[in-house]
VMD Tcl script that draws the C-alpha trace (Angstrom):
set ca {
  {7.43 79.24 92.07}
  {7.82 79.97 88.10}
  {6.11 82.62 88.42}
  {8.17 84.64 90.96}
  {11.55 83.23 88.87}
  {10.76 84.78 85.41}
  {10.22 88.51 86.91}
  {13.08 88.40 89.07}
  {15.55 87.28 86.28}
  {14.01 89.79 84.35}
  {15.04 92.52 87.00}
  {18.22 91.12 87.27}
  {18.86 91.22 83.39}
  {17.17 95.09 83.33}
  {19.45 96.25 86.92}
  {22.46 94.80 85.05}
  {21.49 96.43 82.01}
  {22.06 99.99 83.71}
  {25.10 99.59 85.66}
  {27.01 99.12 82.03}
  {27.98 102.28 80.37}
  {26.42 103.38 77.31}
  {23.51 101.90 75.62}
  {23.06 97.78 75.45}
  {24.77 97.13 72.29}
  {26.63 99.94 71.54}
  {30.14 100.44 71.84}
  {31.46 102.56 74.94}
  {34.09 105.33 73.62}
  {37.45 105.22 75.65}
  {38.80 107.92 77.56}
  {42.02 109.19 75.11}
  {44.99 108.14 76.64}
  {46.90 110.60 79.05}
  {50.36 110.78 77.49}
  {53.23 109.97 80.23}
  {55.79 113.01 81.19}
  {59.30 112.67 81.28}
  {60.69 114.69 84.15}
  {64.64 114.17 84.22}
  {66.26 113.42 87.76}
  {69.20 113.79 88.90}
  {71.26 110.37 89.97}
  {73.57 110.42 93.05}
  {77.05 110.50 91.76}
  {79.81 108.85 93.49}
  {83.80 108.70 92.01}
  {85.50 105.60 92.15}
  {86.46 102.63 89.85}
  {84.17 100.08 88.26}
  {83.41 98.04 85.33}
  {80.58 99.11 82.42}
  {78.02 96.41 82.33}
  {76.34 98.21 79.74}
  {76.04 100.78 77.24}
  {73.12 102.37 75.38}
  {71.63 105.50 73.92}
  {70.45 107.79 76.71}
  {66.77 109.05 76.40}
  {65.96 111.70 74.37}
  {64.64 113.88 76.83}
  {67.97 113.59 79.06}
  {69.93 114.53 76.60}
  {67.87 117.68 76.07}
  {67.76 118.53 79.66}
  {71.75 118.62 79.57}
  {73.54 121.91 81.11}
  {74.57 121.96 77.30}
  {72.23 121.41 74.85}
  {72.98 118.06 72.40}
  {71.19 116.75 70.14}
  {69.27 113.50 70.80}
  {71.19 110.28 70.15}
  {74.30 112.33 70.82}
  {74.51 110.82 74.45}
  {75.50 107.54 75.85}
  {74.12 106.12 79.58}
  {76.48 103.31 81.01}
  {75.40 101.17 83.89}
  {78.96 100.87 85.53}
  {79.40 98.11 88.51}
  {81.25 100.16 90.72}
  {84.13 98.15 92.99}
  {81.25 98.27 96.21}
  {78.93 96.52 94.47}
  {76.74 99.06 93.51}
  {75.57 99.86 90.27}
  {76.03 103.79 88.91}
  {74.59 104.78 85.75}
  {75.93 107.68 83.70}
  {75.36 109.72 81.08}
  {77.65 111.30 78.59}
  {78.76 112.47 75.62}
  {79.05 110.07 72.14}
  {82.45 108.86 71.76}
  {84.48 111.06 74.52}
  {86.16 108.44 75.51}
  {85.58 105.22 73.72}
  {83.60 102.87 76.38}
  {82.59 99.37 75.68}
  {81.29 96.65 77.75}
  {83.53 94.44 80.31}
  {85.86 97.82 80.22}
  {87.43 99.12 83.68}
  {86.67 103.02 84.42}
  {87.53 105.74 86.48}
  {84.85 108.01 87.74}
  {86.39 111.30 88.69}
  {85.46 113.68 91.48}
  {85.35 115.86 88.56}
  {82.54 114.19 87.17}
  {84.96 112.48 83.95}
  {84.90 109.01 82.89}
  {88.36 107.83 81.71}
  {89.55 104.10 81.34}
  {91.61 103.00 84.69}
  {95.13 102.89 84.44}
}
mol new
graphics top color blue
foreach p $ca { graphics top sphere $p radius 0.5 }
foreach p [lrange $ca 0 end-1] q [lrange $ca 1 end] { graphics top cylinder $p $q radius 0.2 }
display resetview
């Protein structure tokens, strides 16, 4: 019976052997890393009134795919609860108005953000 075992663990250990990439012992090189694409999309839009529930710096590559050019950092995204529940994120110009969180808005039909009245 030990001598069937020894050969057979010895094929094992060889069949093994050649299903791993590269040589026994040596380090495999990895495949370089694909680097992700950005593609902007556009968001459905809907006007209404809501309240911000955040605000941050839009990504750099949105801001660069604007119908005007601005320079990165120059945008803002809000995530606006809108009065239905739903949540409506937006993107727009630094400091045109002054946002901050817990504020009310107005989302135009016109596609401007104001504070409600």
């Amino acid at each position: 019976m030990l001598r069937v075992a020894t050969p057979l663990s010895f094929a094992a250990i060889l069949a093994l052997a050649g299903c791993a990439p590269g040589q026994v012992g040596q380090p495999t090189a990895a495949a370089p890393a694909a680097k992700p694409q950005v593609q902007a999309q556009e968001m459905p839009y809907r006007a209404g009134s809501g309240v911000v529930q955040s605000v941050s710096p839009a990504p750099a590559a949105v801001a660069a795919a604007g119908a005007t050019a601005r320079p990165a950092g120059d945008m803002m995204r809000l995530g606006i609860r809108m009065d239905d529940g739903r949540m409506q994120y937006v993107d727009m110009p630094r400091g045109e108005p002054q946002i901050s969180v817990g504020q009310r808005v107005e989302l135009t039909p016109e596609r401007t953000i104001r504070p409600a009245q």
